[in-house]
C-alpha positions as CSV (number, residue, x, y, z in Angstrom):
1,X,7.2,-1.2,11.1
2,X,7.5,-5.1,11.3
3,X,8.5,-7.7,8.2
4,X,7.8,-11.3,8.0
5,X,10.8,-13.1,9.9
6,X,12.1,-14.4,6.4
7,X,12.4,-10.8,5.0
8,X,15.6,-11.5,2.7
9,X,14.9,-8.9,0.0
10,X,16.1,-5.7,-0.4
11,X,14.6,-3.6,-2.8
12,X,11.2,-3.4,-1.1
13,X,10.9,0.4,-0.4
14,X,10.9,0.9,3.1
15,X,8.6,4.1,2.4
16,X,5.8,2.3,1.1
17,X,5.3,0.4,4.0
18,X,6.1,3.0,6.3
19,X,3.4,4.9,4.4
20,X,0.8,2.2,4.6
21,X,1.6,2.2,8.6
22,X,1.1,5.5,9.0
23,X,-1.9,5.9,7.1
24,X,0.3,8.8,4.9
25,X,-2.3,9.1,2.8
26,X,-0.3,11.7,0.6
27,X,2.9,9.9,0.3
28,X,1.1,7.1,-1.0
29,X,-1.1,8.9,-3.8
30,X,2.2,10.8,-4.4
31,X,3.7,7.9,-5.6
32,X,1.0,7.2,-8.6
33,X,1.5,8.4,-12.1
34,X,-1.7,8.5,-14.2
35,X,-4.4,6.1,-13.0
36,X,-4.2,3.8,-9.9
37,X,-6.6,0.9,-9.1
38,X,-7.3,1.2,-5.5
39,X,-10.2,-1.5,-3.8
40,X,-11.8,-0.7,-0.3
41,X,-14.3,-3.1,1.0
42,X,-17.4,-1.0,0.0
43,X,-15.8,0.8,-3.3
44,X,-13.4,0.0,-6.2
45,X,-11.6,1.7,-9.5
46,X,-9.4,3.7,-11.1
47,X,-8.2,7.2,-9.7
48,X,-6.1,10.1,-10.8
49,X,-3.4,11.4,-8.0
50,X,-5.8,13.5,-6.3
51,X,-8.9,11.0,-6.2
52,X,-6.5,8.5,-5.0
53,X,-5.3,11.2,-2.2
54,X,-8.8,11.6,-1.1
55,X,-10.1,8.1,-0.9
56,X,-6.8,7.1,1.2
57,X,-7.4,10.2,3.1
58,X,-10.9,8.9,3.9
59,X,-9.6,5.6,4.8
60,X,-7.0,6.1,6.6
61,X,-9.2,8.9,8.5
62,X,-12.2,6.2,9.4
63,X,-9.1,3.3,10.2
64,X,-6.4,4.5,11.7
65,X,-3.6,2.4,11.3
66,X,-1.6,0.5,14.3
67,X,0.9,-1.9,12.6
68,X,1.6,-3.3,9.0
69,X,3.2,-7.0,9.4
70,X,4.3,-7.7,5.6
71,X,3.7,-11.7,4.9
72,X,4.6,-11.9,1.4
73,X,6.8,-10.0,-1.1
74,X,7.6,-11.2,-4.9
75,X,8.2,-9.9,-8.1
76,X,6.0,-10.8,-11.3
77,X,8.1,-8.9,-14.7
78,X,8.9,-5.4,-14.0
79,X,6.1,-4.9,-11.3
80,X,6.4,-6.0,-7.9
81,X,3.8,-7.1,-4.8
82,X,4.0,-7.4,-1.0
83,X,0.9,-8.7,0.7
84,X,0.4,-7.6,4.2
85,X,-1.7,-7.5,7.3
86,X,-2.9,-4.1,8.3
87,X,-4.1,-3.8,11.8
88,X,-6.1,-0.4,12.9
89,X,-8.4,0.9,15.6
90,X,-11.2,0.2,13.4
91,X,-10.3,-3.6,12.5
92,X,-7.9,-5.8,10.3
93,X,-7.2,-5.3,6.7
94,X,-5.6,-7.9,3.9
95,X,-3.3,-5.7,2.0
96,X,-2.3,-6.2,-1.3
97,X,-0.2,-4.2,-3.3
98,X,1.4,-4.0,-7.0
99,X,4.2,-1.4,-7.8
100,X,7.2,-0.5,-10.0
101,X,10.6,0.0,-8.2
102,X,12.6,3.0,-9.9
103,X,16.2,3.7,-10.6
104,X,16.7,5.4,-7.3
105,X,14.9,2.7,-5.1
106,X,11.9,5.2,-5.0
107,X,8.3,3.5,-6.3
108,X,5.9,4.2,-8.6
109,X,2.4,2.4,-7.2
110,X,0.2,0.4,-9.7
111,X,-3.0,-0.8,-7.5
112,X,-3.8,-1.1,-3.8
113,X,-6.3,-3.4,-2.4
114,X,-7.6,-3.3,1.1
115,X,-9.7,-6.3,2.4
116,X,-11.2,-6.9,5.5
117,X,-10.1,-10.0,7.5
């Protein structure tokens, strides 16, 4: 896993970028509660839990993942964001991502956009 050098923050949950880097397609969709905005460069919309399990499955599945570098990490109100690069055999990916942290530092994803560089 590799951060952005100035990396000061600590409440970014070190399992959502571990699941982004390992293409852990379930961890990810487990982490949504009702619908989920997910964009791919071909498809876009909103998903339940198990459509979003599927379409990161096929993702993941056609782009298997080598590193996630994130560049930038903020908060906007209650949500947060991280914007990443996502490098995988396939090509190289913008990542961005919106999601609620929760009382016990797990989080709750809002929407997950994948963008080819």
């Amino acid at each position: 896993m590799a951060f952005a050098p100035n990396r000061l923050v600590s409440d970014l949950p070190d399992a959502l970028i571990k699941a982004i880097e390992n293409g852990n397609y379930g961890d990810l969709a487990s982490h949504t509660s009702g619908k989920i905005e997910i964009v791919f460069p071909n498809t876009s919309g909103f998903y339940s839990r198990e459509q979003a399990s599927q379409m990161f499955s096929h993702f993941f599945t056609k782009n298997k993942p080598n590193v996630f570098i994130v560049t930038r990490y903020g908060k906007n109100g209650s949500s947060r964001y991280l914007r990443g690069t996502l490098r995988t055999q396939s090509g190289k990916y913008r990542v961005y991502v919106t999601f609620k942290t929760t009382d016990n530092q797990d989080y709750e994803l809002e929407g997950i956009s994948f963008e080819e560089e």
